[in-house]
MARBA-887116 format. One record per residue (C-alpha): residue number from 1; x, y, z; chain. Coordinates in Angstrom, 3 decimals. Example, Ala and Ser with C-alpha at 12.3 -4.5 7.8 and 13.67 -1.06 7.14 Angstrom:
// residues 2
<r 1, <12.300, -4.500, 7.800>, 'A'>
<r 2, <13.670, -1.060, 7.140>, 'A'>
This chain:
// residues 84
<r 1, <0.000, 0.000, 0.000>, 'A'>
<r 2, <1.212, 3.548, -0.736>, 'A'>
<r 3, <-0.379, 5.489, 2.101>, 'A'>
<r 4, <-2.744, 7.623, 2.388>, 'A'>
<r 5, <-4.014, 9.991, -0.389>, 'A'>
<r 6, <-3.879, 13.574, 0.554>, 'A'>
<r 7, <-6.885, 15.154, 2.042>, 'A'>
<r 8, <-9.110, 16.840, -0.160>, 'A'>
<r 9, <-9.065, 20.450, 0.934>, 'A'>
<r 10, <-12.898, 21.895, 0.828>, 'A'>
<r 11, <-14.473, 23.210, -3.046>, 'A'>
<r 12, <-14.369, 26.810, -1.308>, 'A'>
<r 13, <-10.643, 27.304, -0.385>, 'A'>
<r 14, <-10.412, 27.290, -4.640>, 'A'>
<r 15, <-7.865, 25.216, -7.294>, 'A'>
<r 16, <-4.439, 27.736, -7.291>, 'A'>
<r 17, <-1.788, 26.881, -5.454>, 'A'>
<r 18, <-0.783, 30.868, -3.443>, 'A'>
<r 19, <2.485, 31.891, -2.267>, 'A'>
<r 20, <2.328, 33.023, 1.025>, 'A'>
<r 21, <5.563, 34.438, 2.343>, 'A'>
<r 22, <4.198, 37.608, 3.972>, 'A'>
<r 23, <2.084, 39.658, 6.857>, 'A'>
<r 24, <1.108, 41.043, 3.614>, 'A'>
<r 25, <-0.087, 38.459, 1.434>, 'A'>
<r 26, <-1.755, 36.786, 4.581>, 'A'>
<r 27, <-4.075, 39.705, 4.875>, 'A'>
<r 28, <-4.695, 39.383, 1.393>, 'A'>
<r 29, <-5.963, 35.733, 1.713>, 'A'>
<r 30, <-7.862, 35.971, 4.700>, 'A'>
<r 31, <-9.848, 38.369, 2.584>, 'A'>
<r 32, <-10.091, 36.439, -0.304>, 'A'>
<r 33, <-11.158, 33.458, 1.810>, 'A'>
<r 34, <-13.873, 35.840, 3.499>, 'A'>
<r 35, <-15.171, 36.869, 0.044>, 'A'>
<r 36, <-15.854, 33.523, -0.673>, 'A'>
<r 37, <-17.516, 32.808, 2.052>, 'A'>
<r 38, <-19.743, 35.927, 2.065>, 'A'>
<r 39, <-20.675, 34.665, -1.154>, 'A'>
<r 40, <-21.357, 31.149, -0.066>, 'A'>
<r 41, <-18.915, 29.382, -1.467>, 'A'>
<r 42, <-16.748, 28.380, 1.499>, 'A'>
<r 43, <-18.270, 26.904, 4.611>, 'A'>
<r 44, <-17.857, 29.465, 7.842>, 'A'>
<r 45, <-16.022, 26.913, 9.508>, 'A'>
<r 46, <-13.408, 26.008, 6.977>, 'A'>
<r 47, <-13.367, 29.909, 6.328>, 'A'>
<r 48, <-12.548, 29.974, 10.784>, 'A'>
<r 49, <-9.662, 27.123, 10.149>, 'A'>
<r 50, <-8.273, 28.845, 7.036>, 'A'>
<r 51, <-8.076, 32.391, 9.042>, 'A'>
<r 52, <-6.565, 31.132, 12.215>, 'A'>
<r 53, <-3.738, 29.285, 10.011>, 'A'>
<r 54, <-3.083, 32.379, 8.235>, 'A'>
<r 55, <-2.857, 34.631, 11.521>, 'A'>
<r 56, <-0.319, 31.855, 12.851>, 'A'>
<r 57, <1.512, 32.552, 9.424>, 'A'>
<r 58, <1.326, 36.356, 9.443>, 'A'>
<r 59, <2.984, 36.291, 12.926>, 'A'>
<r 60, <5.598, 33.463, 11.792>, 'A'>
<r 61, <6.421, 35.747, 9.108>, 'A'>
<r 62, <6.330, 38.999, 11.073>, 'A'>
<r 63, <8.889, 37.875, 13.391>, 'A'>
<r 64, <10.896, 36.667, 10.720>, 'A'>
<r 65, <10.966, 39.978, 9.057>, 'A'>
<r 66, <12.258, 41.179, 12.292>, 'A'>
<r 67, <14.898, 39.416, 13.248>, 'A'>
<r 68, <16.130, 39.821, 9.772>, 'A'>
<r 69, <16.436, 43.670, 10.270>, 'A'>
<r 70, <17.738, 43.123, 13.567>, 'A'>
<r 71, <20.343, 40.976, 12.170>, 'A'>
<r 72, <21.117, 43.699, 9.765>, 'A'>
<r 73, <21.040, 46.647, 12.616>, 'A'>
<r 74, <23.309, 44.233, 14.349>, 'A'>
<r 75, <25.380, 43.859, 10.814>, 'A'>
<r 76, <25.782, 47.633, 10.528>, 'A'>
<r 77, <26.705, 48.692, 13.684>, 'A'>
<r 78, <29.548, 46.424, 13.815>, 'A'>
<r 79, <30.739, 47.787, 11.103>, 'A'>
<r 80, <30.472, 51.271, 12.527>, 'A'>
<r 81, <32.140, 50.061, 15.671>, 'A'>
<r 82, <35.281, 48.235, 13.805>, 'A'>
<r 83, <35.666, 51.825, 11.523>, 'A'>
<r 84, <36.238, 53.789, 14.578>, 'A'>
């Protein structure tokens, strides 16, 4: 046996695949996901499941974002520090 097929994600969550990388672009699913369901084509509880993943990813990639701009505050003031 090969396993398990994947799960078939609900009709209203739609056929593209989304790149998601961003505060951003999470925002901008959420309220793609709520148009749909306003306009009954996504259950409300798969549109509940589908927003609480992408707040979870919004702060994943907030804090990401930040410690990459700490890491380059850190970068630069090293470098001030060894010119003096």
């Amino acid at each position: 046996m090969r396993g398990n097929p994947p799960a078939k994600v609900h009709d209203g969550w739609g056929k593209s695949k989304r790149k998601i990388t961003n505060a951003g672009e999470c925002k901008t699913e959420m309220a793609r996901i709520y148009r749909r369901t306003a306009a009954g084509e996504m259950d409300a509880e798969d549109m509940k499941a589908a927003i609480w993943a992408l707040r979870q990813m919004a702060e994943i990639a907030e804090r990401a974002e930040l410690e990459a701009k700490i890491a380059r505050l850190e970068q630069k003031l090293s470098e001030v520090e060894r010119g003096r």
